[in-house]
N, CA, C and O atoms as a Tripos MOL2 file, in Angstrom:
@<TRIPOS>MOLECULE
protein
  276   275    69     0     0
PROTEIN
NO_CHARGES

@<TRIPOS>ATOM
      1 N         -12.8560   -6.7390    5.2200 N.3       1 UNK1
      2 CA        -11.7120   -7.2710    5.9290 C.3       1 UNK1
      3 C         -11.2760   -6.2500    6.9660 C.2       1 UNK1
      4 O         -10.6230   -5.3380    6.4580 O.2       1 UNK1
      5 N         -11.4450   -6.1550    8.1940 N.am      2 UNK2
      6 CA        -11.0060   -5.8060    9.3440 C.3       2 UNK2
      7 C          -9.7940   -6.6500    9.8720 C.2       2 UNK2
      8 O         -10.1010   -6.7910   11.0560 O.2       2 UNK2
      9 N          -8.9610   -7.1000    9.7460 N.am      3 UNK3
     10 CA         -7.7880   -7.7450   10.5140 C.3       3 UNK3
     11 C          -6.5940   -8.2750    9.2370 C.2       3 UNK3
     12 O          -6.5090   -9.2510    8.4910 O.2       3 UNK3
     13 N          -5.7720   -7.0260    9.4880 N.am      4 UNK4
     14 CA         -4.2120   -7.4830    8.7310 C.3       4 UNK4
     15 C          -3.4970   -8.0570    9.6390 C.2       4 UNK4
     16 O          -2.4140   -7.4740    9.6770 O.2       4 UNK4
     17 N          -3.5550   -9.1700   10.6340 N.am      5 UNK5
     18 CA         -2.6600   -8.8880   11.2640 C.3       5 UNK5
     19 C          -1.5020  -10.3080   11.3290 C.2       5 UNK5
     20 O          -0.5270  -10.6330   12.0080 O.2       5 UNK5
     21 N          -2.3680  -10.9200   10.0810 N.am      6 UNK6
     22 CA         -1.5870  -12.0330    9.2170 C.3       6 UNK6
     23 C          -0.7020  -11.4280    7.5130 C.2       6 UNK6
     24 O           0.0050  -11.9920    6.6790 O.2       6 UNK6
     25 N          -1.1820  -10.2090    7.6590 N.am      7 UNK7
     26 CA         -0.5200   -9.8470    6.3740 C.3       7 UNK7
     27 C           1.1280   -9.6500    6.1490 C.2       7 UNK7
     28 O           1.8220   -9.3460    7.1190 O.2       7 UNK7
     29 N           1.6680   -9.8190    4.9420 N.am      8 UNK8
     30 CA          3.2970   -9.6330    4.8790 C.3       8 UNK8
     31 C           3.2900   -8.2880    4.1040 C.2       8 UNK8
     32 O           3.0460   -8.1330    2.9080 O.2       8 UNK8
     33 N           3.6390   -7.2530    5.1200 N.am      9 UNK9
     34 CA          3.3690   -5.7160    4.2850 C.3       9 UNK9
     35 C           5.0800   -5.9000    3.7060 C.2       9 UNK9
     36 O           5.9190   -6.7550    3.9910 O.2       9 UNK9
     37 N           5.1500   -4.6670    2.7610 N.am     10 UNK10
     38 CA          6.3810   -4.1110    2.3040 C.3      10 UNK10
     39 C           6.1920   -2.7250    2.1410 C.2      10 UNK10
     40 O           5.2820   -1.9230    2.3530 O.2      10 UNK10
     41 N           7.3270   -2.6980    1.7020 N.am     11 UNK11
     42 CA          7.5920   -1.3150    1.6860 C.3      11 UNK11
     43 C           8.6400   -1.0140    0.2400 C.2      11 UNK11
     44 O           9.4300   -1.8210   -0.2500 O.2      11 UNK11
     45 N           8.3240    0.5490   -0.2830 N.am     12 UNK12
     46 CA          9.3720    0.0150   -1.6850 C.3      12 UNK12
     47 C          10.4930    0.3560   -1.2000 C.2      12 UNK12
     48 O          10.6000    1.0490   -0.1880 O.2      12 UNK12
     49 N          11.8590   -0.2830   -2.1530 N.am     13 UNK13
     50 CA         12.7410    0.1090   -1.8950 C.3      13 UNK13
     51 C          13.3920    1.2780   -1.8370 C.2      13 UNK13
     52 O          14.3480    1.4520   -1.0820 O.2      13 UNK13
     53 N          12.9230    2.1920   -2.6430 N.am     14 UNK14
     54 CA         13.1520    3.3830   -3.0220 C.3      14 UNK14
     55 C          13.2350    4.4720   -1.4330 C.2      14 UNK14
     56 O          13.9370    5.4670   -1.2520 O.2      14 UNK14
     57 N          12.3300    3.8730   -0.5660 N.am     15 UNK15
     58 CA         12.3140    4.3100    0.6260 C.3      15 UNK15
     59 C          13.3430    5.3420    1.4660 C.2      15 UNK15
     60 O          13.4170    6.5450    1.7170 O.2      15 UNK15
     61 N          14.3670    3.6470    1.8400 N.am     16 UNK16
     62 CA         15.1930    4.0700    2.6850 C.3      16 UNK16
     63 C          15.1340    3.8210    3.9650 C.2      16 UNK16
     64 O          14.3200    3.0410    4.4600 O.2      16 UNK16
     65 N          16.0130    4.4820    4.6190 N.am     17 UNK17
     66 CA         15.6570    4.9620    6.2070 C.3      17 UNK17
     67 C          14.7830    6.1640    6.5500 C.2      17 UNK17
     68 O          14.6580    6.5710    7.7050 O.2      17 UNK17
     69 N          14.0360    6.8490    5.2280 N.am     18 UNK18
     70 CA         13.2880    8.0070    5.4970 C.3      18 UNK18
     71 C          12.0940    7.8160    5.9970 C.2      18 UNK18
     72 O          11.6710    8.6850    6.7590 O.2      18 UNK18
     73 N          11.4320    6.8930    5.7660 N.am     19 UNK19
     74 CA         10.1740    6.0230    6.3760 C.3      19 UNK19
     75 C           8.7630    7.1000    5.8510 C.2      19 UNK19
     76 O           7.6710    7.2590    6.3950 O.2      19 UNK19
     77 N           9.2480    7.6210    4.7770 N.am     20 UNK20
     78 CA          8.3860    8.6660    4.5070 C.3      20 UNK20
     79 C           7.8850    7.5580    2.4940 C.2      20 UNK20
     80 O           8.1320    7.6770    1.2940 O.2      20 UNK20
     81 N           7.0160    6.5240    3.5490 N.am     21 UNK21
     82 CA          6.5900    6.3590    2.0090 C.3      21 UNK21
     83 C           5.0150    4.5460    2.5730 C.2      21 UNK21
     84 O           5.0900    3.8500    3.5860 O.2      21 UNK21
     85 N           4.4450    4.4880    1.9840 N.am     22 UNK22
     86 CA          3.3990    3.8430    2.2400 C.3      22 UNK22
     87 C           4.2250    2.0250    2.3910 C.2      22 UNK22
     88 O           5.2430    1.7030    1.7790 O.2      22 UNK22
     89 N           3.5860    1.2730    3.1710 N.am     23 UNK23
     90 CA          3.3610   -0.3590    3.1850 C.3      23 UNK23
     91 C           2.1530   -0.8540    2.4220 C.2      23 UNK23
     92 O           1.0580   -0.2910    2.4460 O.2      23 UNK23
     93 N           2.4410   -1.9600    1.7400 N.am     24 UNK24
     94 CA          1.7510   -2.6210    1.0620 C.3      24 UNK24
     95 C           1.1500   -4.1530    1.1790 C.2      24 UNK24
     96 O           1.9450   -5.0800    1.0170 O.2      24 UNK24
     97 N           0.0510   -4.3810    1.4000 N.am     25 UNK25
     98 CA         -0.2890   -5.9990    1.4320 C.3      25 UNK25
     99 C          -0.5140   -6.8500    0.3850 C.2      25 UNK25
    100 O          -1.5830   -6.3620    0.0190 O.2      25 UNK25
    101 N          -0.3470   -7.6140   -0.2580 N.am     26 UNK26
    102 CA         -1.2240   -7.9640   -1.3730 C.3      26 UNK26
    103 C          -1.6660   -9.6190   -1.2220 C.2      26 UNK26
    104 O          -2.2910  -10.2910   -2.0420 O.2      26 UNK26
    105 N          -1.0590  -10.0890    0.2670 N.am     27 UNK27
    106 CA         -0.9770  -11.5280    0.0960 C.3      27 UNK27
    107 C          -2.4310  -11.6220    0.8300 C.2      27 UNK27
    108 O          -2.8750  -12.7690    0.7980 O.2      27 UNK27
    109 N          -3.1730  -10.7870    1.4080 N.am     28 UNK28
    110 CA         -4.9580  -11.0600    1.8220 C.3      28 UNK28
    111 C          -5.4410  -10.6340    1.1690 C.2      28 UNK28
    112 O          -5.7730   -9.4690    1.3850 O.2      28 UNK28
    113 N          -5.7370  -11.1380    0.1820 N.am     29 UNK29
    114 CA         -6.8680  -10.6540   -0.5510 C.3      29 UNK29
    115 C          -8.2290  -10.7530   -0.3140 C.2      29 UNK29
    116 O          -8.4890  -11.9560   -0.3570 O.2      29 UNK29
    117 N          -9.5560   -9.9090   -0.0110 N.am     30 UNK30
    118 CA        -10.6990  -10.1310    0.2510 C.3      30 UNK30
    119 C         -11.1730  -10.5430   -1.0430 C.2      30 UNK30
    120 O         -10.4860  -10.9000   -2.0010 O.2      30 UNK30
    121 N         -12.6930  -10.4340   -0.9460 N.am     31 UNK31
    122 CA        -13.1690  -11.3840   -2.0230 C.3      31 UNK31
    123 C         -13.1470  -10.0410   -3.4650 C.2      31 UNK31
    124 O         -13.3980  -10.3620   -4.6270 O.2      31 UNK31
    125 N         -12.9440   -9.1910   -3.2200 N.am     32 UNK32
    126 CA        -13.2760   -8.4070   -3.9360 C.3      32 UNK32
    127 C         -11.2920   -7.6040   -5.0350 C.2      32 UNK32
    128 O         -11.0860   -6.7580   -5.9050 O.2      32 UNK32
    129 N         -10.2400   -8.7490   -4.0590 N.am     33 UNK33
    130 CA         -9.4070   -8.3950   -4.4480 C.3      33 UNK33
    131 C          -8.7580   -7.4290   -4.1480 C.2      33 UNK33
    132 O          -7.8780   -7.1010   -4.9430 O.2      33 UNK33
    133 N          -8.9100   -6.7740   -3.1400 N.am     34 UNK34
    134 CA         -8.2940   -5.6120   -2.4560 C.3      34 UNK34
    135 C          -6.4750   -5.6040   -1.9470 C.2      34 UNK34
    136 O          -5.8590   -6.4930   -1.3590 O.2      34 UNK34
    137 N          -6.1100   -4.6130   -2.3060 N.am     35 UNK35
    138 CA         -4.8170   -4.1890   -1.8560 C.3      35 UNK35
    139 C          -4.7710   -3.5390   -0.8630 C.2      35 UNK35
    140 O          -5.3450   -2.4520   -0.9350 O.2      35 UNK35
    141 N          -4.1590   -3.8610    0.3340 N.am     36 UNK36
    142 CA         -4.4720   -3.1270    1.8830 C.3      36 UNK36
    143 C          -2.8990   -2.0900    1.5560 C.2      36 UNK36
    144 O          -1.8290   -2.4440    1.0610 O.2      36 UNK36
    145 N          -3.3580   -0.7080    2.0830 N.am     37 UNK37
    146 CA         -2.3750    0.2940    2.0050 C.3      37 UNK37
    147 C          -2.5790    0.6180    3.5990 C.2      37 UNK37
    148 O          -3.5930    0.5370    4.2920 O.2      37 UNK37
    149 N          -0.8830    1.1190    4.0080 N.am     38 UNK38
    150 CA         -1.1360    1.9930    5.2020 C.3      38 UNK38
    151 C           0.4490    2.6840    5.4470 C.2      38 UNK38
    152 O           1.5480    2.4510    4.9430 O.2      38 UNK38
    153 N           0.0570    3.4560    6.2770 N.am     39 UNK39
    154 CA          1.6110    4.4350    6.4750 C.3      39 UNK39
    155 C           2.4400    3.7050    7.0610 C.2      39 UNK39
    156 O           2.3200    3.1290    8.1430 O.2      39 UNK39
    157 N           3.5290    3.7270    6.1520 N.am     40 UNK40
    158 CA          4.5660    2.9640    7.1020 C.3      40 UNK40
    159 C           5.4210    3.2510    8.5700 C.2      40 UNK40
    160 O           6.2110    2.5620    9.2160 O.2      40 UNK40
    161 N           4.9780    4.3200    8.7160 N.am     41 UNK41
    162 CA          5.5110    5.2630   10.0070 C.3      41 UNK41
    163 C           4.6950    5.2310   10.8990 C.2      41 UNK41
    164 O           5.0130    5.3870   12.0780 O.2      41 UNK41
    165 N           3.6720    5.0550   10.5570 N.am     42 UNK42
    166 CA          2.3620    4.8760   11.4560 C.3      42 UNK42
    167 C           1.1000    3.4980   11.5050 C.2      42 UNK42
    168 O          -0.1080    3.5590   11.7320 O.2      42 UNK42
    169 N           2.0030    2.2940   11.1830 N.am     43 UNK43
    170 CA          1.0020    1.3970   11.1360 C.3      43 UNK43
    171 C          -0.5890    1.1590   12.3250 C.2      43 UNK43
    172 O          -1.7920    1.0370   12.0970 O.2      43 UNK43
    173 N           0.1360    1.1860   13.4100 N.am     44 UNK44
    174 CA         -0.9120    1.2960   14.2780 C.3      44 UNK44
    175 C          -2.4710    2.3810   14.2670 C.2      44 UNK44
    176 O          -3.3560    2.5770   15.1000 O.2      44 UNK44
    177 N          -2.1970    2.9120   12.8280 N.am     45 UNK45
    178 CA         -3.2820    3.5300   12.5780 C.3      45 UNK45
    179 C          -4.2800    3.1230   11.6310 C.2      45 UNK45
    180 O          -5.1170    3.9210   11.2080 O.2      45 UNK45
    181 N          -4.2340    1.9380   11.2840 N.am     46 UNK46
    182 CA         -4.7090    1.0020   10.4980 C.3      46 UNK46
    183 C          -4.2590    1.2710    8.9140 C.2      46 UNK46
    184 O          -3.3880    2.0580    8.5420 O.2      46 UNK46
    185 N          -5.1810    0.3080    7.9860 N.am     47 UNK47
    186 CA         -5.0110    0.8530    6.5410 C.3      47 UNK47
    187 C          -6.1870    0.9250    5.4500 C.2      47 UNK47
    188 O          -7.3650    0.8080    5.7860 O.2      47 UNK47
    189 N          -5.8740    1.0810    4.4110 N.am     48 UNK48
    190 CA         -7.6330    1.0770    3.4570 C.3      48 UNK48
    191 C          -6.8900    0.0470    2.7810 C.2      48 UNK48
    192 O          -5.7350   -0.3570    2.6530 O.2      48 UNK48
    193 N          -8.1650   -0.2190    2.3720 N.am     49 UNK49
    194 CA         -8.5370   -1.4050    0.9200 C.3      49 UNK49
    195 C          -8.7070   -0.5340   -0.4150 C.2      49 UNK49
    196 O          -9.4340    0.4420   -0.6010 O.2      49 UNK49
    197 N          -7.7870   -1.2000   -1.3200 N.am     50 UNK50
    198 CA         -8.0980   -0.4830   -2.6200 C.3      50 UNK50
    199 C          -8.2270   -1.7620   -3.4230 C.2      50 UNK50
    200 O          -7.7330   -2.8660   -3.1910 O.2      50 UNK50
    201 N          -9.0800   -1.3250   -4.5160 N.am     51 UNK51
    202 CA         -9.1660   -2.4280   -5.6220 C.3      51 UNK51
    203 C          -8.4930   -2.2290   -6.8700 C.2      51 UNK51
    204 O          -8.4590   -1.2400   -7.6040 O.2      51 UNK51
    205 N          -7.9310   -3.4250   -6.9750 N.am     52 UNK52
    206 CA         -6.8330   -3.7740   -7.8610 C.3      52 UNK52
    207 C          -6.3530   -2.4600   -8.9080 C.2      52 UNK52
    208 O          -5.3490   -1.7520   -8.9810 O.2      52 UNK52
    209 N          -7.7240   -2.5610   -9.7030 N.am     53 UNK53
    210 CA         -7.9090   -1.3840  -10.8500 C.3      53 UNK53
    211 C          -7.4120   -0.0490  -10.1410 C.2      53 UNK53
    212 O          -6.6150    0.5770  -10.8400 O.2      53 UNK53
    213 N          -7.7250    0.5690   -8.8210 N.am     54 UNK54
    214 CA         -7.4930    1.3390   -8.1760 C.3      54 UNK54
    215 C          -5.9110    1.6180   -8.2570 C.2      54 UNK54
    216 O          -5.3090    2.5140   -8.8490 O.2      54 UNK54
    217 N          -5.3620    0.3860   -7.3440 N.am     55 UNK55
    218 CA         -4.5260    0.4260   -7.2950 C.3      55 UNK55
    219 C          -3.5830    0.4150   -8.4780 C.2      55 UNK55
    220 O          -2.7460    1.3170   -8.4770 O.2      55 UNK55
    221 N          -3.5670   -0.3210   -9.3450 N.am     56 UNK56
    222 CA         -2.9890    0.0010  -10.6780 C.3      56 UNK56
    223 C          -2.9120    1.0680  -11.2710 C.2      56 UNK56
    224 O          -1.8950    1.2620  -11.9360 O.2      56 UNK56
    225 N          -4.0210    2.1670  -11.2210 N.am     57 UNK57
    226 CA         -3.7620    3.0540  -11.8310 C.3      57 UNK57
    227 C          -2.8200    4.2990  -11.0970 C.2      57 UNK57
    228 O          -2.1060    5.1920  -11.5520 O.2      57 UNK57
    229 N          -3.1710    3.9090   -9.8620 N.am     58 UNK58
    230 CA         -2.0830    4.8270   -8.8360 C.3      58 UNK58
    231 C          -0.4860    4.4030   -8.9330 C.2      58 UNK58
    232 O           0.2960    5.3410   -8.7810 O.2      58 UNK58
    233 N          -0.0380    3.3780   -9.1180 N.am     59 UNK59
    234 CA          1.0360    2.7710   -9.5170 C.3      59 UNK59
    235 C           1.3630    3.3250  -10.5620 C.2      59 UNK59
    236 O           2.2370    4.1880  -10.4780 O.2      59 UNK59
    237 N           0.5950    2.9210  -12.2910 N.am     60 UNK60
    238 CA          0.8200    3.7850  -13.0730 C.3      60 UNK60
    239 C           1.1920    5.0070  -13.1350 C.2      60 UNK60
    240 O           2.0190    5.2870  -14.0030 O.2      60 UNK60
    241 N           0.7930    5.8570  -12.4210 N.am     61 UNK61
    242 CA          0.7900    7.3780  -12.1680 C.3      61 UNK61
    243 C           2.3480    7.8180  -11.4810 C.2      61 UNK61
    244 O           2.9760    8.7720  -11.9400 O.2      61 UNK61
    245 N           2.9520    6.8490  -10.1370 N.am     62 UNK62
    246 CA          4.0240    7.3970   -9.7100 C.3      62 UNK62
    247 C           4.5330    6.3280  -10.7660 C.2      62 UNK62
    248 O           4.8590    5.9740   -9.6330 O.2      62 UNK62
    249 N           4.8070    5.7380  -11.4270 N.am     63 UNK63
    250 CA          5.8830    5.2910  -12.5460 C.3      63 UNK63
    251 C           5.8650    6.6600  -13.7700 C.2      63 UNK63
    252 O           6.7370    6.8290  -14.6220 O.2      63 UNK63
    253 N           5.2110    7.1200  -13.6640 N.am     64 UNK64
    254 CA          4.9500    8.2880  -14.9390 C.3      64 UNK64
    255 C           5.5190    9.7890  -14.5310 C.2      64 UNK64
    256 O           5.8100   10.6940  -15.3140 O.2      64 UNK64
    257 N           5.6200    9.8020  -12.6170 N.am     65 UNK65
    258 CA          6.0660   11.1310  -12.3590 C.3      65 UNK65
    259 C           4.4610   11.8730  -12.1530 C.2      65 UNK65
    260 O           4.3030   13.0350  -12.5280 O.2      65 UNK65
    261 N           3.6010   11.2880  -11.6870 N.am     66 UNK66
    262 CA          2.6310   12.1650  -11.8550 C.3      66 UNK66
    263 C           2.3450   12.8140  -10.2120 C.2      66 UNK66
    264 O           1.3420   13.4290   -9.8490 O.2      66 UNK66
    265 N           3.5310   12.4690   -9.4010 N.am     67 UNK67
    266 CA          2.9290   12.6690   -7.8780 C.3      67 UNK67
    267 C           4.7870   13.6740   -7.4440 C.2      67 UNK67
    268 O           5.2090   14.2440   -6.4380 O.2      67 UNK67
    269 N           5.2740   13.4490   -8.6240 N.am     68 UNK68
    270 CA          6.8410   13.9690   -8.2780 C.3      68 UNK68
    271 C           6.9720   15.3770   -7.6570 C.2      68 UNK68
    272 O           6.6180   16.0690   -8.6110 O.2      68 UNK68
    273 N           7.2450   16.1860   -6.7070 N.am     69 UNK69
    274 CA          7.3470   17.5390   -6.7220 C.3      69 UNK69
    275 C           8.4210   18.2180   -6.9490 C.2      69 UNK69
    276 O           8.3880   19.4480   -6.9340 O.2      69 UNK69
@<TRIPOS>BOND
     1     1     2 1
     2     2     3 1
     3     3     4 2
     4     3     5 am
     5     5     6 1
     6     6     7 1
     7     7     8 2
     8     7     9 am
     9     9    10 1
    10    10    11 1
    11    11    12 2
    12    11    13 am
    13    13    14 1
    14    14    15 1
    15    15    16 2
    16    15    17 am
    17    17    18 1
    18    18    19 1
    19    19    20 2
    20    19    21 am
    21    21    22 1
    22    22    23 1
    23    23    24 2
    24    23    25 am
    25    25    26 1
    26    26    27 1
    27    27    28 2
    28    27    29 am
    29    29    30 1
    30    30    31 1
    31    31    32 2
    32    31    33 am
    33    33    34 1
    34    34    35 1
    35    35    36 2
    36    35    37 am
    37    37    38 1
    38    38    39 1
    39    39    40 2
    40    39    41 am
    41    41    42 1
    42    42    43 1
    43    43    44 2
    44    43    45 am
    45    45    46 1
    46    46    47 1
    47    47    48 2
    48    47    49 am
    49    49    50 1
    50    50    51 1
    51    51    52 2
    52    51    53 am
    53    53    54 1
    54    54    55 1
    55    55    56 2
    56    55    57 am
    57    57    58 1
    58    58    59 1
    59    59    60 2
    60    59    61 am
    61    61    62 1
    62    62    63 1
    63    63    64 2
    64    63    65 am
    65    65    66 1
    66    66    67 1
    67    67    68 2
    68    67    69 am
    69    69    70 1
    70    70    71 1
    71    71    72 2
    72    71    73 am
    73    73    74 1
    74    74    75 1
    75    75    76 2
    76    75    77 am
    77    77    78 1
    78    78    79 1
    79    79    80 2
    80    79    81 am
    81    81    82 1
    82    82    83 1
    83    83    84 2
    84    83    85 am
    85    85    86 1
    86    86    87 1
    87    87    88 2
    88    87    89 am
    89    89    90 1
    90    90    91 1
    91    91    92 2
    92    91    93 am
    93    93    94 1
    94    94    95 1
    95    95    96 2
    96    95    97 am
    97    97    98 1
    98    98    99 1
    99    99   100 2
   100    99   101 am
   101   101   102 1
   102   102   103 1
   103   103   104 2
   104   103   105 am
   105   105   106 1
   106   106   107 1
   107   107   108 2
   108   107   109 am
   109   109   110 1
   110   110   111 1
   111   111   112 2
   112   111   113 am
   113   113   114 1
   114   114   115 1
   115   115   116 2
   116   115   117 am
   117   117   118 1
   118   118   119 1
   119   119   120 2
   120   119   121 am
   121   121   122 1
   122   122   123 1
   123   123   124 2
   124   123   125 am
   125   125   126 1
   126   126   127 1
   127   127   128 2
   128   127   129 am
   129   129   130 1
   130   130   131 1
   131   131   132 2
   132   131   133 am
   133   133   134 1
   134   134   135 1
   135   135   136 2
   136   135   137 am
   137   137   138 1
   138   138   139 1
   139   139   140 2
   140   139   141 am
   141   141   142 1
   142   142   143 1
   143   143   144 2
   144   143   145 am
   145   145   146 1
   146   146   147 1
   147   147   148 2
   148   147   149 am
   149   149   150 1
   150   150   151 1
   151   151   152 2
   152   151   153 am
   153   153   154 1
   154   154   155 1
   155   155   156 2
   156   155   157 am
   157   157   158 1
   158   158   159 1
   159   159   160 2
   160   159   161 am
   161   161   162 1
   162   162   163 1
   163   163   164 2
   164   163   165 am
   165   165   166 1
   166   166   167 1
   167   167   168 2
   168   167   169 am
   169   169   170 1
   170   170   171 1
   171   171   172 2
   172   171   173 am
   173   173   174 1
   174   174   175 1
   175   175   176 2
   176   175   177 am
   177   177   178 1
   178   178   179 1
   179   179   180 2
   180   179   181 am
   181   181   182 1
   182   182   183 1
   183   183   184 2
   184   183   185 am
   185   185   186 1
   186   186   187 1
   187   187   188 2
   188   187   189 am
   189   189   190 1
   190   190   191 1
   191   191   192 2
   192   191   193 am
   193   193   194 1
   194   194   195 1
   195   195   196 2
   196   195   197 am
   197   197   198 1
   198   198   199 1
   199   199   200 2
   200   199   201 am
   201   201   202 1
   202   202   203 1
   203   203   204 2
   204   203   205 am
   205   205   206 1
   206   206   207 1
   207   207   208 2
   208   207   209 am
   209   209   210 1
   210   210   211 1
   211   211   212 2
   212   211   213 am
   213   213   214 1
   214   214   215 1
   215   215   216 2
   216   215   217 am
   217   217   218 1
   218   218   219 1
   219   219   220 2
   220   219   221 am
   221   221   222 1
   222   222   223 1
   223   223   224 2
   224   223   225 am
   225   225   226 1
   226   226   227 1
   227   227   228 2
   228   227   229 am
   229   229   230 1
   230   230   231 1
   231   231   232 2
   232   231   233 am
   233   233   234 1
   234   234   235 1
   235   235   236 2
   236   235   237 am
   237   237   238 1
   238   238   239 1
   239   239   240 2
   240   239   241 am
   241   241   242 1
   242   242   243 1
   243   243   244 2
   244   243   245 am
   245   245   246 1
   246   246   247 1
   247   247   248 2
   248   247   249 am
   249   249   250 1
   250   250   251 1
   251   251   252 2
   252   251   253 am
   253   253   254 1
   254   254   255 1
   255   255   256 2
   256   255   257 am
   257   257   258 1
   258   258   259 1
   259   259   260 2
   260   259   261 am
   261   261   262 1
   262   262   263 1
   263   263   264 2
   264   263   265 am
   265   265   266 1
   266   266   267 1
   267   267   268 2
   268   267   269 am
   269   269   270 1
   270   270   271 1
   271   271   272 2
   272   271   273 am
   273   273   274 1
   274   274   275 1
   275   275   276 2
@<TRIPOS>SUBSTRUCTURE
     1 UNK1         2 RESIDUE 1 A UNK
     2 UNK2         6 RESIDUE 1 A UNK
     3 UNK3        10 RESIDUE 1 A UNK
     4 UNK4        14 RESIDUE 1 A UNK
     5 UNK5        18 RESIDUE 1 A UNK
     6 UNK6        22 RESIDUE 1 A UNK
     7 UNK7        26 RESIDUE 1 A UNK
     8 UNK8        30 RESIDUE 1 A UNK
     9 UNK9        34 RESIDUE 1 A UNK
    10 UNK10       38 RESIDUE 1 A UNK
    11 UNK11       42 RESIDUE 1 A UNK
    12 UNK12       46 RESIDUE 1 A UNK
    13 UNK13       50 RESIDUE 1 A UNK
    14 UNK14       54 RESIDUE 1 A UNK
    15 UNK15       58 RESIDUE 1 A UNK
    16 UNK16       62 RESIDUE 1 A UNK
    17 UNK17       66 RESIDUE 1 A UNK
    18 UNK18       70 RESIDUE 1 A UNK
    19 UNK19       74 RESIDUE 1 A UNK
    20 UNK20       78 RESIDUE 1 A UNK
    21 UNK21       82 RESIDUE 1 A UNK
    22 UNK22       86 RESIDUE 1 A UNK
    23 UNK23       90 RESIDUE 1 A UNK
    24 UNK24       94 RESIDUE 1 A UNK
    25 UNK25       98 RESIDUE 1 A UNK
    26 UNK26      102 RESIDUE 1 A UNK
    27 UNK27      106 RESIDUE 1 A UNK
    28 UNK28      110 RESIDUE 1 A UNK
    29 UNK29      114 RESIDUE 1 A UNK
    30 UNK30      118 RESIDUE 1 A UNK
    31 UNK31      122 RESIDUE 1 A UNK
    32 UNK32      126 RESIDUE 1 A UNK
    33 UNK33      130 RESIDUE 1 A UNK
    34 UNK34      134 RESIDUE 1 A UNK
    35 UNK35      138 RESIDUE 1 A UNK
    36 UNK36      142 RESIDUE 1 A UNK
    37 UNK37      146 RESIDUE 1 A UNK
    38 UNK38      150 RESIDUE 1 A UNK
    39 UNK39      154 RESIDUE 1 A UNK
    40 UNK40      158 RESIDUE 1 A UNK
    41 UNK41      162 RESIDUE 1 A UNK
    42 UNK42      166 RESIDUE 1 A UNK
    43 UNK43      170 RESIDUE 1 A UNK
    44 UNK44      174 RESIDUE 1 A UNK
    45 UNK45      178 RESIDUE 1 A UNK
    46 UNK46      182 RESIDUE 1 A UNK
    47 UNK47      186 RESIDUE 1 A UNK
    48 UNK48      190 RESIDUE 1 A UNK
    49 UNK49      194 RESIDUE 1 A UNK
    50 UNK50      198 RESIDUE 1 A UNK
    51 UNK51      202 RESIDUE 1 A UNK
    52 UNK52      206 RESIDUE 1 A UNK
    53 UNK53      210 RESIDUE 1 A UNK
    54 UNK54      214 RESIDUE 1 A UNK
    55 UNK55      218 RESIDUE 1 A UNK
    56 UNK56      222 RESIDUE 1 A UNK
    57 UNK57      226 RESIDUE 1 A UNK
    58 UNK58      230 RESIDUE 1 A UNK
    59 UNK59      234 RESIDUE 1 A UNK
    60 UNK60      238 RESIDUE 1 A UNK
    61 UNK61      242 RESIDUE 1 A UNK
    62 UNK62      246 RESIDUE 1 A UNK
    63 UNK63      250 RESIDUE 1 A UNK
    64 UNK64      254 RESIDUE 1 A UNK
    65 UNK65      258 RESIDUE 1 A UNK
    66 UNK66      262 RESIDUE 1 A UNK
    67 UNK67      266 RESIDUE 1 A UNK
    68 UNK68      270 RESIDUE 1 A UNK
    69 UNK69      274 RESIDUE 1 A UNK
């Protein structure tokens, strides 16, 4: 998948006005189920594809504090 440009990104709430935190796609899914990630400060720089499992476990991880400094 080369073209988000039908996608509905978000962003978490946790954010803010700091803009210091990733956008999320989940409503294109390729065939393989991919979650499109990209900087929210910098969309025009495109984004990656992660797969589901991927992505879940990275989720898991900042719910656990594992990325906290």
């Amino acid at each position: 998948m080369s073209d988000s440009t039908s996608a509905t990104w978000r962003t978490s709430s946790h954010s803010g006005n700091q803009g210091n935190c990733v956008a999320v796609a989940t409503n294109l899914l390729d065939r393989e189920g991919a979650v499109l990630v990209r900087d929210s400060k910098a969309p025009q720089d495109g984004f990656i594809a992660v797969g589901p499992d991927v992505w879940g476990t990275f989720v898991d991880g900042v719910r656990q504090g594992a990325f906290d400094r």
